[in-house]
N, C-alpha and C positions, 0 to 999 in steps of 0.2 A: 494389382493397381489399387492403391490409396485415394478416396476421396480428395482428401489434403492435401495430394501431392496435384491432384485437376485444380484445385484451388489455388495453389500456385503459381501453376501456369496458363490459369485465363487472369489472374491479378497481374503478373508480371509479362502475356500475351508471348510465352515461350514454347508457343507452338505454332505448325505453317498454321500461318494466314490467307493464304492464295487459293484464290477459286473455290471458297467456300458454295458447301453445300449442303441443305437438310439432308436429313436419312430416306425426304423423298423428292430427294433430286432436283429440288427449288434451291433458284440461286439466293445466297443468306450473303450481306453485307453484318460485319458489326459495328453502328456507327456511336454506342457508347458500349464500354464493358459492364459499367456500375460501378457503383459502390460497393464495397467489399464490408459484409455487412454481420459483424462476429456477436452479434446477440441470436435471438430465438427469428427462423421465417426465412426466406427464403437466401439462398449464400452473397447473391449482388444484387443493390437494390437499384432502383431507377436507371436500366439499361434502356437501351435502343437498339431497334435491328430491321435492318430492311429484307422484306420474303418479296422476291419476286419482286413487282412493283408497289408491294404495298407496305408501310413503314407501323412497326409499332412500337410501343415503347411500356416498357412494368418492370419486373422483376428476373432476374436468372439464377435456374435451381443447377447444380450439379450433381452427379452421381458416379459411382462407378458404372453401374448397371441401370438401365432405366426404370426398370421391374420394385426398386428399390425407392421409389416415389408412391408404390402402394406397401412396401415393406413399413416405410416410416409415416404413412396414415396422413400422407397427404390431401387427399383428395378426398378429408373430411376437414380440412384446416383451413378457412376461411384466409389467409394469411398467403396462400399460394394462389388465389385465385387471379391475381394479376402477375404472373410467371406469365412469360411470353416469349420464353426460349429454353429447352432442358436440353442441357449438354452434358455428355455420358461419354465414358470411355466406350461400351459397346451396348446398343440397342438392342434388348430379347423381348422387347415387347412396348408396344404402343401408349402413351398418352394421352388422355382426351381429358379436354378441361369439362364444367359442369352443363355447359350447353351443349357438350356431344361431338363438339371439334376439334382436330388434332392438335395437340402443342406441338410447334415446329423442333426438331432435334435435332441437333448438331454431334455426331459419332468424333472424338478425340483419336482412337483405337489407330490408323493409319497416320497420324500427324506428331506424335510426338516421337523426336530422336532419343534412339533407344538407349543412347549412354546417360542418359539424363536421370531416368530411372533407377538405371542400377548405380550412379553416384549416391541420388537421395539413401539410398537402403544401405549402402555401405556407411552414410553416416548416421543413420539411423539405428544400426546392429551392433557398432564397435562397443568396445567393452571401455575404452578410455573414459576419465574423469569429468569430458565433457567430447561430443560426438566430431566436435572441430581440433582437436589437439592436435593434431599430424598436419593438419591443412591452414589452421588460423596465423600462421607466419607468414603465409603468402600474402593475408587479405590486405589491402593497400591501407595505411594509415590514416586516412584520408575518411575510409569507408566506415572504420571503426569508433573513429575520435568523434563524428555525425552522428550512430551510430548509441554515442554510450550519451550523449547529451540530449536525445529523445529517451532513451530508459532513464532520465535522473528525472526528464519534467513527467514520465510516467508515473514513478514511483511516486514522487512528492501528491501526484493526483489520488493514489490510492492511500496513502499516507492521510490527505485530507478531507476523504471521503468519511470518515465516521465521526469528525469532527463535525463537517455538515449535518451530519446526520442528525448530534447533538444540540446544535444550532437549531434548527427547523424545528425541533422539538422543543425548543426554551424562545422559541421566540425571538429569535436573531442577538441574544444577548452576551454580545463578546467580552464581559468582563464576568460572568457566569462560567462561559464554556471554558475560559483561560484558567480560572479557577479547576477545574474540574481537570483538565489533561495535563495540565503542571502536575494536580494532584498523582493524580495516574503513573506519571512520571516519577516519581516519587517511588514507585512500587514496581520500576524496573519491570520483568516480565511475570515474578514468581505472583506478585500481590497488585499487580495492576487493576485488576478488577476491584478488588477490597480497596484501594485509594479512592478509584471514581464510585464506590456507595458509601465511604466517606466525604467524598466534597460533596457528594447531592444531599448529605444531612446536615450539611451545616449552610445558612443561608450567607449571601454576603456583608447584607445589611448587618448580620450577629456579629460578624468576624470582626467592620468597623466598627460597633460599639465596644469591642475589646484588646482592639489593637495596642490603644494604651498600656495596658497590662498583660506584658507575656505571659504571665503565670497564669490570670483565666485563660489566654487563648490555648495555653497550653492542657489548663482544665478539660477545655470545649473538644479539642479535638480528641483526646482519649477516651474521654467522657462517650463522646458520639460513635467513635471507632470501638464502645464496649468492652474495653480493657479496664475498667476502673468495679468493674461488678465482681468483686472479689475481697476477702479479707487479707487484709495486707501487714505485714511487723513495721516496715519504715515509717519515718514521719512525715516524708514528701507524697507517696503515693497516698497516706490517708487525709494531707491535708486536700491533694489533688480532687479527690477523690470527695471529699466532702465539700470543695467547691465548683466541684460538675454536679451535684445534687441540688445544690443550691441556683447555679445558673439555666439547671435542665428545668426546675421550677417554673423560673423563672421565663424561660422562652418557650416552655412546651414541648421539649425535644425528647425525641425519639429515640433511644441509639440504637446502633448494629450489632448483630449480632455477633461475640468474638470468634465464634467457630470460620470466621472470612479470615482471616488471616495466618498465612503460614511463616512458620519459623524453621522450618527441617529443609534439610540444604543450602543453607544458606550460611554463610560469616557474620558471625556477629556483628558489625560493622552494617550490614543491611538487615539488621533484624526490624521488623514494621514500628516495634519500640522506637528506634532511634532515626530511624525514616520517620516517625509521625513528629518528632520532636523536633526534627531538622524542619520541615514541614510548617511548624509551629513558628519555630524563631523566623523563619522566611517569610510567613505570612504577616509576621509581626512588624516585620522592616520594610515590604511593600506595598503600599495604601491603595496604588492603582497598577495594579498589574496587567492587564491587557496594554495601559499606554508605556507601561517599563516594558515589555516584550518588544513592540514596534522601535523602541529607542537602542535597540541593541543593534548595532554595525559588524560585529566583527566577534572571536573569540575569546580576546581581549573584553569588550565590553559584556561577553555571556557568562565569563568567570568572575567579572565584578559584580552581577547578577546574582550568580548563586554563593559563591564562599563569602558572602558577608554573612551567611548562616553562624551563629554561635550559640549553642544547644545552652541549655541550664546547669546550673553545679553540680545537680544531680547524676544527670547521663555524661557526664566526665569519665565517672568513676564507676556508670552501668548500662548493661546492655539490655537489663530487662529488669523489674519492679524485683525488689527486695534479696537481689543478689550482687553483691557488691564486685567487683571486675578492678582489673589494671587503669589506672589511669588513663588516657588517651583525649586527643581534641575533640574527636568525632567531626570533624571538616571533609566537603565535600569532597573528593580527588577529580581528577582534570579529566578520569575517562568517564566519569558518571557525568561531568557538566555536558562533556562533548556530546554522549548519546539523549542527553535533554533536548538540546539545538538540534539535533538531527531529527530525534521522533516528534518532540513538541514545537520550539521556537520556530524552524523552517517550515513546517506543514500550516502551523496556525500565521504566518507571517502571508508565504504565497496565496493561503487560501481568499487571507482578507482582501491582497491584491487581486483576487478573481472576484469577489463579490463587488468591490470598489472600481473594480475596473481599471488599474494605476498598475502597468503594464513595470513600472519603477519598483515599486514594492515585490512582484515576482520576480524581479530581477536582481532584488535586496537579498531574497531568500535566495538566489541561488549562487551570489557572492556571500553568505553566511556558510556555504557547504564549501567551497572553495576556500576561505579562511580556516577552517578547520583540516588537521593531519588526517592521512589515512587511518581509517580501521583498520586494527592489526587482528586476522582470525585467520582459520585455516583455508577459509575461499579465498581471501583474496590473494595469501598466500602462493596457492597451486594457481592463479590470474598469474601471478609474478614469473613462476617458472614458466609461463607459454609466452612472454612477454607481452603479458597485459597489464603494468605496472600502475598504480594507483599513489598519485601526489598529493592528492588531498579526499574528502571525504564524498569530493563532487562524483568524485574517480569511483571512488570503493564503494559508494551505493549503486552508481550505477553497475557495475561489475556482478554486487548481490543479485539484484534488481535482472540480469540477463541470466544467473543461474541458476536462480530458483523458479523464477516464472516463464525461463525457455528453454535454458539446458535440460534441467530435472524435468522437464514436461517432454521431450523432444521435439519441439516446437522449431526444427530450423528453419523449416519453410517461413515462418513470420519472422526469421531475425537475417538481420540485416548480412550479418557476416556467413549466416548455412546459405543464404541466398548468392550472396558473393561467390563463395566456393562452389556453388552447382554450376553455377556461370563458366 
């Protein structure tokens, strides 16, 4: 027997309830279960339960074994000291809280029907691509479609979470932070970190004193991203180059170090060279970016966003300083906007509607995931063959979203549809 699998079933109360009894023979009501409580302390918090005639109310620990409350050093944990119900699949040994008195228990071991069990472990052991494959065509459509639109407000939560993170840290400065995971964005998943210590080295106030002139802000940003510390043959990278000397003077700036950014695996087409210079002309053409984010409706209005980007004469014809390449536009393509609105646009859009409180604005974000096509990869792919079909991008995150964080974990007991199929 599985911890997990008791948690389960006092969350979803799938087991007899009739004529309960402690393990010492006192009549036990449960007149709340709690809160099902998935940080650190005790598994449901703020329960109720009536012993006998007298009513108490804290915390409820589960275990397989009761014994297992001194295995896991409970009862130096300040955090359990208002449990006031431990319920065990089987009792081998006694409880007492720190005044000396029994914690009342509740034995599971006679109450759970036995097929219930060996369902969980059959989907727990299969070898399939995810543990519901054989059984997820039965679950009612209804249960699913509920189901994947709590995993999309999930993920957008975690999605937002280091955004905040960023914020609290700068000071609630939303045209800072936009700066910063646009940047990020920029550097896709190989150099994402080397964009955001590129946007935190350059301030915003520098960027609008050169907005006017692409060619410094183009200076600036090389300049700061450390690419420009080099002897170079071309003309552009040494005039570049001698006017981020000039501007670095001039504002005091710091730069990076070039060893942050990587070029190996990657297509020229995403080399950080031509990422920083897209970056550059982008920065150059939006003056207020936090309120051009909030103004974007649709994917229609996030591709007039980004492909006004038009790089300089020079990255036409290169993909990196003093080696001359095929001609080409260097313009964004439609799958890179898409996964900006999806990592960036929608997390910083819901997020600001959580701190604003404008219930419309999260609801903006998740009409911007719905505007956009499904992600095409091989999850949601093999979603497709069990038909779990994904029509827009609202779909196919959520999909990601249920198979990394409950498939691959086998986590069915927390998902909606392993719970469905136990049923």
């Amino acid at each position: 027997m599985q911890e997990a699998f008791l948690q389960y079933l006092w969350r979803l109360k799938k087991f007899d309830c009739q004529a309960l009894q402690t393990t010492s023979k006192e009549t036990l009501s449960i007149l709340d279960f709690g809160e099902y409580n998935t940080n650190a302390g005790p598994d449901f918090l703020n329960g109720k339960i009536r012993v006998g005639d007298t009513i108490w109310a804290g915390h409820i620990e589960l275990h397989t074994k009761s014994s297992e409350w001194f295995k896991h050093q409970h009862q130096h944990d300040t955090a359990y000291d208002n449990v006031v119900l431990h319920v065990v699949y089987e009792e081998d040994e006694a409880v007492k809280n720190k005044d000396g008195s029994t914690i009342p228990c509740l034995e599971l071991r006679q109450r759970i029907p036995k097929h219930s069990y060996q369902n969980y472990l059959k989907l727990l052991h299969t070898e399939d691509w995810v543990s519901c494959a054989k059984s997820i065509e039965a679950v009612p459509v209804f249960t699913k479609n509920l189901w994947l639109d709590r995993l999309v407000a999930e993920r957008l939560e975690q999605k937002s979470k280091p955004i905040l993170h960023y914020l609290k840290a700068h000071k609630m400065d939303w045209e800072r932070t936009a700066l910063q995971f646009i940047s990020r964005g920029f550097g896709l998943k190989i150099n994402t970190e080397a964009f955001g210590i590129l946007a935190d080295k350059i301030e915003i106030q520098t960027i609008a004193k050169h907005r006017s002139n692409p060619f410094q802000l183009e200076a600036l940003l090389f300049g700061q991203a450390g690419l420009l510390e080099k002897d170079f043959k071309e003309a552009q990278p040494i005039r570049l180059q001698k006017e981020y000397r000039f501007l670095q003077k001039k504002h005091q700036l710091q730069a990076a170090a070039p060893s942050i950014w990587k070029f190996m695996r990657l297509r020229p087409a995403s080399f950080p060279t031509i990422r920083i210079a897209q970056l550059a002309s982008f920065l150059a053409q939006t003056p207020h970016l936090f309120s051009s984010i909030l103004d974007i409706q649709n994917f229609r209005d996030a591709c007039d966003f980004y492909q006004k980007i038009e790089v300089s004469d020079y990255w036409k014809n290169h993909y990196i300083f003093d080696k001359i390449a095929k001609p080409s536009p260097k313009k964004l393509g439609k799958n890179f906007i898409q996964l900006q609105v999806i990592n960036v646009i929608v997390p910083l859009v819901f997020l600001y509607g959580k701190w604003k409180n404008e219930l419309k604005l999260q609801e903006k974000a998740l009409d911007l995931l719905e505007s956009l096509p499904a992600e095409k990869n091989k999850v949601i792919s093999n979603w497709k063959a069990l038909g779990m079909k994904a029509d827009s991008a609202y779909q196919s995150q959520a999909l990601l979203q249920l198979k990394k964080h409950y498939c691959d974990r086998k986590k069915c007991l927390d998902c909606s549809i392993g719970c469905a199929i136990l049923r």
